[in-house]
MMTF fields as JSON, N, C-alpha, C and O atoms, coordinates in Angstrom:
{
  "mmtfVersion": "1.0.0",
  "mmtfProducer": "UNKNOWN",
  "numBonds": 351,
  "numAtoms": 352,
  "numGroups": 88,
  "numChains": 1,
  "numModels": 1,
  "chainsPerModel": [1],
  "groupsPerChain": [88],
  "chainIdList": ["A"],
  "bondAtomList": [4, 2, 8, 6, 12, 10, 16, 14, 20, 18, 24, 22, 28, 26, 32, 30, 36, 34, 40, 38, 44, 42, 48, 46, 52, 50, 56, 54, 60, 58, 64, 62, 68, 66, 72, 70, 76, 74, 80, 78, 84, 82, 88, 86, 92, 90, 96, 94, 100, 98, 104, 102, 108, 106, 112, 110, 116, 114, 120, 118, 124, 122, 128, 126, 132, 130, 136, 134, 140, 138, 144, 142, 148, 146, 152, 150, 156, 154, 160, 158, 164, 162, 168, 166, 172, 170, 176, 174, 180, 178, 184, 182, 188, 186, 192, 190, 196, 194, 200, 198, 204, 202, 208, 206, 212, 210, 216, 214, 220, 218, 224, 222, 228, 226, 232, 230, 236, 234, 240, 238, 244, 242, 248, 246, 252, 250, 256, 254, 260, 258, 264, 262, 268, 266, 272, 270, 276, 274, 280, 278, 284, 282, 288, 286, 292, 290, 296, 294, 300, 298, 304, 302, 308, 306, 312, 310, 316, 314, 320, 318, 324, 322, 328, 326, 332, 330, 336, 334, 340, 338, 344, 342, 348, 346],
  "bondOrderList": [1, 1, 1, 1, 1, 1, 1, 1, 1, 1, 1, 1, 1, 1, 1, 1, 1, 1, 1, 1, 1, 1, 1, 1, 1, 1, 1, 1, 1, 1, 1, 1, 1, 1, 1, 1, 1, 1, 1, 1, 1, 1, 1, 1, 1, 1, 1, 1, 1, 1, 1, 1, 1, 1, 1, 1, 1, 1, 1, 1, 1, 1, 1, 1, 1, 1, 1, 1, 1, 1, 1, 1, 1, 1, 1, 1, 1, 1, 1, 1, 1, 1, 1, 1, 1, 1, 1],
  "groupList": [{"groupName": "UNK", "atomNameList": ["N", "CA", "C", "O"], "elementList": ["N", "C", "C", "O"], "formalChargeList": [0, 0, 0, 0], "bondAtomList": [1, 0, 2, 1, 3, 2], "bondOrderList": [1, 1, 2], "singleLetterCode": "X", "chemCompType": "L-PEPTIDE LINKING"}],
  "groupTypeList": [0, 0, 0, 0, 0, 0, 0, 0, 0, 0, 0, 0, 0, 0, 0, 0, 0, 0, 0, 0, 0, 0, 0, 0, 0, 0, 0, 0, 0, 0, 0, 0, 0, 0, 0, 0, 0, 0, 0, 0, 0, 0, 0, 0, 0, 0, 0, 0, 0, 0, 0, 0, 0, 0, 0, 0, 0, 0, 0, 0, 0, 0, 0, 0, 0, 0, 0, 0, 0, 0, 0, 0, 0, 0, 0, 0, 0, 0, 0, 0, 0, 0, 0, 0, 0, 0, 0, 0],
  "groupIdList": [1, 2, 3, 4, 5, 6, 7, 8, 9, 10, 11, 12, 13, 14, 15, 16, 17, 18, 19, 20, 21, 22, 23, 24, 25, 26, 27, 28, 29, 30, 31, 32, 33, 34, 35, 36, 37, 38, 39, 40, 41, 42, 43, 44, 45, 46, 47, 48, 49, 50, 51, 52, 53, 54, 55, 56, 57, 58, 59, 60, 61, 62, 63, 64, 65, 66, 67, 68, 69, 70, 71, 72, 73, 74, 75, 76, 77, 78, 79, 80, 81, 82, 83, 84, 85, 86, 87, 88],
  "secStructList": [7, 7, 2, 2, 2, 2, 2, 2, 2, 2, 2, 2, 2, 6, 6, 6, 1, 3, 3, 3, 3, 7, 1, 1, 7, 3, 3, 3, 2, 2, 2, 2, 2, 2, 2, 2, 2, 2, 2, 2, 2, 2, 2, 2, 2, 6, 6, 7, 7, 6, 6, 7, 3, 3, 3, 3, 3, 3, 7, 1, 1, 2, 2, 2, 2, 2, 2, 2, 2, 6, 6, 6, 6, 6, 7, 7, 3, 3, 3, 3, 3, 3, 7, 7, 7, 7, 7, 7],
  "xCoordList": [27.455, 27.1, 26.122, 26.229, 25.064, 24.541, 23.792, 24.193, 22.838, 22.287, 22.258, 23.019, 21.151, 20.548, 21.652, 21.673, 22.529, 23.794, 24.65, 25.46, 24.587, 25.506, 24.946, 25.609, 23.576, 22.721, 23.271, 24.376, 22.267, 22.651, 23.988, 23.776, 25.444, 26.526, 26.363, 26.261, 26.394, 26.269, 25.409, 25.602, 24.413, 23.259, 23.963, 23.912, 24.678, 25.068, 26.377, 26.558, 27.136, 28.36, 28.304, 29.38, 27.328, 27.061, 25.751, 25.256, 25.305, 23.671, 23.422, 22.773, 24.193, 23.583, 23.963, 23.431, 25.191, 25.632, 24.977, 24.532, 24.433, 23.869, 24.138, 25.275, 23.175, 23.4, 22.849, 23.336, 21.67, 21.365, 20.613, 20.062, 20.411, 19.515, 19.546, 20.39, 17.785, 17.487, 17.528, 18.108, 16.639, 16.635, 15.148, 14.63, 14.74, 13.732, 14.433, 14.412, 14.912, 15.188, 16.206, 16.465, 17.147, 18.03, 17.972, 17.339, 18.626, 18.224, 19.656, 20.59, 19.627, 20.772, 20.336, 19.398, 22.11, 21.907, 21.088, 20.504, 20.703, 19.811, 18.275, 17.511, 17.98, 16.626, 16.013, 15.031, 17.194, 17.204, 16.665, 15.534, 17.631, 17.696, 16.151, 15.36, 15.864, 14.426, 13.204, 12.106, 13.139, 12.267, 12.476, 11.51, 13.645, 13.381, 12.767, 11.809, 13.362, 12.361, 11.056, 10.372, 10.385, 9.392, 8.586, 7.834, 8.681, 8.271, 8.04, 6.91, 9.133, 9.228, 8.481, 7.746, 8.568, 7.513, 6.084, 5.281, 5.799, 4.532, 4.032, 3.074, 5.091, 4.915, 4.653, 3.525, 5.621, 5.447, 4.282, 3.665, 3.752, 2.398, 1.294, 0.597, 1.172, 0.146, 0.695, 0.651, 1.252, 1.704, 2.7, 2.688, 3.661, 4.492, 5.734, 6.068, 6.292, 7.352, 8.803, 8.851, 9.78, 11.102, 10.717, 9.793, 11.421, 11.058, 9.648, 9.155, 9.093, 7.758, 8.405, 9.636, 7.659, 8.282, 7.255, 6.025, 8.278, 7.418, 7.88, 8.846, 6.852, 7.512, 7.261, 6.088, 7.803, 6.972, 7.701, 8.569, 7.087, 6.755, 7.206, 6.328, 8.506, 8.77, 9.729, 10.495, 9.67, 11.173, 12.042, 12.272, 12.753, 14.364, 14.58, 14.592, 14.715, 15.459, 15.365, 15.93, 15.174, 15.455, 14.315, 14.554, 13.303, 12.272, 12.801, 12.466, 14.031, 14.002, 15.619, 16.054, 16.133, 17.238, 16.246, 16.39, 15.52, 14.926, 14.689, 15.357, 13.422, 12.772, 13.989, 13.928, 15.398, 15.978, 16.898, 17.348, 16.933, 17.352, 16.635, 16.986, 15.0, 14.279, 14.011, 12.822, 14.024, 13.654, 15.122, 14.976, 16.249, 17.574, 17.542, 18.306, 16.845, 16.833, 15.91, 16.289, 14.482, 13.219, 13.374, 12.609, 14.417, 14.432, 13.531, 13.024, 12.828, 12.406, 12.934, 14.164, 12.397, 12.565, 12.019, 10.905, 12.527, 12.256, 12.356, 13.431, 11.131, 11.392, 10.832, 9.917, 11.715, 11.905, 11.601, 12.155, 10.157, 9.38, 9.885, 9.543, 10.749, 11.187, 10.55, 10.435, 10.056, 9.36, 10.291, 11.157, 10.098, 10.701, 9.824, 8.681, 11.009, 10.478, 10.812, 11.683, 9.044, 8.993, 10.104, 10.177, 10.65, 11.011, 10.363, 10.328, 10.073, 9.219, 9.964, 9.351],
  "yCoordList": [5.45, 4.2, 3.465, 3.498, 2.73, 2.397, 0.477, -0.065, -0.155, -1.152, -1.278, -1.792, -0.63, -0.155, -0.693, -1.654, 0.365, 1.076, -0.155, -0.266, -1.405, -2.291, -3.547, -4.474, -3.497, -4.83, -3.951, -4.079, -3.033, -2.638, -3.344, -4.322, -2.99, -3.181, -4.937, -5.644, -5.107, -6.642, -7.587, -8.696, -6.639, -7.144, -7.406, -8.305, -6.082, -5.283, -6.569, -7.181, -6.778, -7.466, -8.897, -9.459, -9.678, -10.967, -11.462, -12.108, -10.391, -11.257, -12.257, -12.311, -13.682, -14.679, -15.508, -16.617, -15.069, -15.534, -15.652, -14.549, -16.961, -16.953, -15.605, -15.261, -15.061, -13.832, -14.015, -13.453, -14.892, -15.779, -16.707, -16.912, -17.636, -18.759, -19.126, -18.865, -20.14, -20.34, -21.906, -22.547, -22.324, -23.921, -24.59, -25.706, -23.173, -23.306, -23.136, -23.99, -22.122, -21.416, -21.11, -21.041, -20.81, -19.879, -18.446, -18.682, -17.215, -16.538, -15.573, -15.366, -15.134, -15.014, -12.934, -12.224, -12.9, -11.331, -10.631, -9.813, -10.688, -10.38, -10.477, -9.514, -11.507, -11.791, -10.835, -10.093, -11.218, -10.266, -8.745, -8.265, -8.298, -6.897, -6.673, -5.842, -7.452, -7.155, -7.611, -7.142, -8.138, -8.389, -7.275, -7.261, -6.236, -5.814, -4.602, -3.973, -4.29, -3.114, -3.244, -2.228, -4.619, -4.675, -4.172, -3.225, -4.813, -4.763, -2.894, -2.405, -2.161, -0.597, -0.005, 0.943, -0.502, 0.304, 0.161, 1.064, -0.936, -1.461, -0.207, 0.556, -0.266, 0.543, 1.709, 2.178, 2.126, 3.686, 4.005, 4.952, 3.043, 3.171, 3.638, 4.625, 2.97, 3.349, 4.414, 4.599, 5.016, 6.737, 6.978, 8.064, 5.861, 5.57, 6.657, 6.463, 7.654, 8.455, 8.308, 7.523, 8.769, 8.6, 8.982, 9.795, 8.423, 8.443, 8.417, 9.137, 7.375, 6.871, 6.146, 6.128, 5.39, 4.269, 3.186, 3.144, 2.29, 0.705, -0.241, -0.109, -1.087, -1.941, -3.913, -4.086, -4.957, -5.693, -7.252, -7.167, -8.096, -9.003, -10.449, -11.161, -11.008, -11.753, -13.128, -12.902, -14.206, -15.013, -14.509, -13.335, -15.549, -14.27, -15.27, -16.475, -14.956, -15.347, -14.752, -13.662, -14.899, -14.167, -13.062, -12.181, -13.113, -12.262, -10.498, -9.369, -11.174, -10.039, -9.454, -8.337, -10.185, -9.017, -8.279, -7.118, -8.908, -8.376, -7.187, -6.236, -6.997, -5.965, -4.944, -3.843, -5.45, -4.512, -3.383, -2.278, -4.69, -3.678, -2.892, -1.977, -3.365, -2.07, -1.403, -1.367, -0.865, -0.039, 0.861, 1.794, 0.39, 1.249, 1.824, 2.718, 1.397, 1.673, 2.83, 4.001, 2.356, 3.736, 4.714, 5.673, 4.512, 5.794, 5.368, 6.403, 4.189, 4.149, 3.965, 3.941, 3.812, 3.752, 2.873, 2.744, 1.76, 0.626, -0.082, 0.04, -0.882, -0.876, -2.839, -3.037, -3.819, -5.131, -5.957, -5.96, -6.588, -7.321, -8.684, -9.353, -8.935, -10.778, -11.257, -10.885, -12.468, -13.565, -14.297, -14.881, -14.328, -15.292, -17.057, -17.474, -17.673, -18.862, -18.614, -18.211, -19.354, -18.879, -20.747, -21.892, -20.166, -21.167, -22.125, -21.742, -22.776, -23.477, -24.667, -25.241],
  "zCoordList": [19.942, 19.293, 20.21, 21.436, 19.488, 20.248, 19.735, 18.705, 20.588, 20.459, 18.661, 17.84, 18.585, 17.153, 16.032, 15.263, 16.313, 15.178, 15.209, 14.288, 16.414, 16.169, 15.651, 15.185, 15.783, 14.641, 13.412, 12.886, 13.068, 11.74, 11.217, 10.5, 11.471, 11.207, 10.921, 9.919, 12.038, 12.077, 11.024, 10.526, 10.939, 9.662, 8.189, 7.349, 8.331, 6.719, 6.557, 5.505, 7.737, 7.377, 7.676, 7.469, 8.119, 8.509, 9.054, 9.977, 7.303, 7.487, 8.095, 9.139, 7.167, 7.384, 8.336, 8.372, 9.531, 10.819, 11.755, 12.073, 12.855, 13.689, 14.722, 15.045, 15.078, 16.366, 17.589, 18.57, 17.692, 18.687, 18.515, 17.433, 19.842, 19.737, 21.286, 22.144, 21.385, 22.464, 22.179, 21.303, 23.314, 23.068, 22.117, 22.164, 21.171, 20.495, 18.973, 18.087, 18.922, 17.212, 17.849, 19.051, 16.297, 16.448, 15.032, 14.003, 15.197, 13.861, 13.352, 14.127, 12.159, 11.766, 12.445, 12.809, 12.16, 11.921, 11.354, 12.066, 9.736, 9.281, 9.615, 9.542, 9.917, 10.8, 11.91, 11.918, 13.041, 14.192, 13.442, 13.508, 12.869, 12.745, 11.994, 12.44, 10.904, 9.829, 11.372, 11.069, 12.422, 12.973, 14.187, 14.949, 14.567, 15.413, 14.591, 15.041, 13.348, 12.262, 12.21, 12.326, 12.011, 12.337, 13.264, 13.033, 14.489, 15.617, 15.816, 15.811, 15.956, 16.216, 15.144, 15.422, 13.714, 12.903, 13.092, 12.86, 13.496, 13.904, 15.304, 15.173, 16.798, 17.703, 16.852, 16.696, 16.356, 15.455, 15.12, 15.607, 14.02, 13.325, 14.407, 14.174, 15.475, 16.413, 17.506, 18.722, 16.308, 16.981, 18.171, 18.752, 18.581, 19.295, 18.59, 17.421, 19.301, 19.109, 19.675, 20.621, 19.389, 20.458, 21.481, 21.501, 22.9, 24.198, 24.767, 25.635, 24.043, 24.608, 25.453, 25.429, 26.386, 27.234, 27.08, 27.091, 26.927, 26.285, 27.812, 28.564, 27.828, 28.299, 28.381, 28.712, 28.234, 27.738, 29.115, 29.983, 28.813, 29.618, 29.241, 28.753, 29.404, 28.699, 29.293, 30.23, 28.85, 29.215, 28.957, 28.666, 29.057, 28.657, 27.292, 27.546, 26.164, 24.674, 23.376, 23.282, 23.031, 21.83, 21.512, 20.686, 22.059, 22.049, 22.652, 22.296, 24.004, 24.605, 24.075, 24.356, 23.503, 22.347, 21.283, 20.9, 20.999, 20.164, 20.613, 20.209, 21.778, 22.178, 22.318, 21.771, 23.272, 23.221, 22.59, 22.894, 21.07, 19.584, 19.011, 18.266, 19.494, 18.627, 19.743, 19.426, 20.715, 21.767, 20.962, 20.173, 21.332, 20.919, 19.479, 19.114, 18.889, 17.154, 17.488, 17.522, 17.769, 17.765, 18.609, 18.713, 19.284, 20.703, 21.506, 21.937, 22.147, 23.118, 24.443, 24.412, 25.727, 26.673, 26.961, 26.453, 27.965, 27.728, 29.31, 29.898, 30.045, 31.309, 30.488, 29.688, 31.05, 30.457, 32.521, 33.62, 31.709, 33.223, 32.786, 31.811, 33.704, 33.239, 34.375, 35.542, 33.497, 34.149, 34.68, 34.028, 36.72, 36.764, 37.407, 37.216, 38.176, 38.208, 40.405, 41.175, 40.432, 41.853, 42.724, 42.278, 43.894, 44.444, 45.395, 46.565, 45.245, 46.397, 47.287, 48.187]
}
């Protein structure tokens, strides 16, 4: 079982339940899951296969569940560059 296989579920049985939120948006199950389909069919289209390795550049919120449900859905491999905050 994996990332993927547990949106799905989650989608199918509580679409419309919050699944996360930042201090911007928040989005339901269903959302999540139709935007991480997105995102991987889109990679796909430009000839992206299972075990390509993606990797993307991000804050940390909802962007980066995202990335990491469709990396688990498409079979990618997935190396996640978080931005952090320097100390001074």
């Amino acid at each position: 079982m994996n990332l993927g296989f547990l949106l799905e579920n989650a989608a199918a049985r509580y679409r419309d339940h919050v699944a996360a939120f930042d201090d911007r948006r928040k989005v339901t199950f269903g959302e999540l899951n139709a935007r991480a389909n997105r995102l991987g069919n889109a990679l796909a289209s430009l000839g992206l296969a299972p075990q390509s390795r993606i990797a993307s550049l991000q804050y940390n919120g909802i962007e980066t569940i995202e990335f990491d449900v469709m990396a688990a859905k498409f079979g990618y491999v997935r190396a996640l560059l978080k931005i952090g905050r320097a100390h001074v």
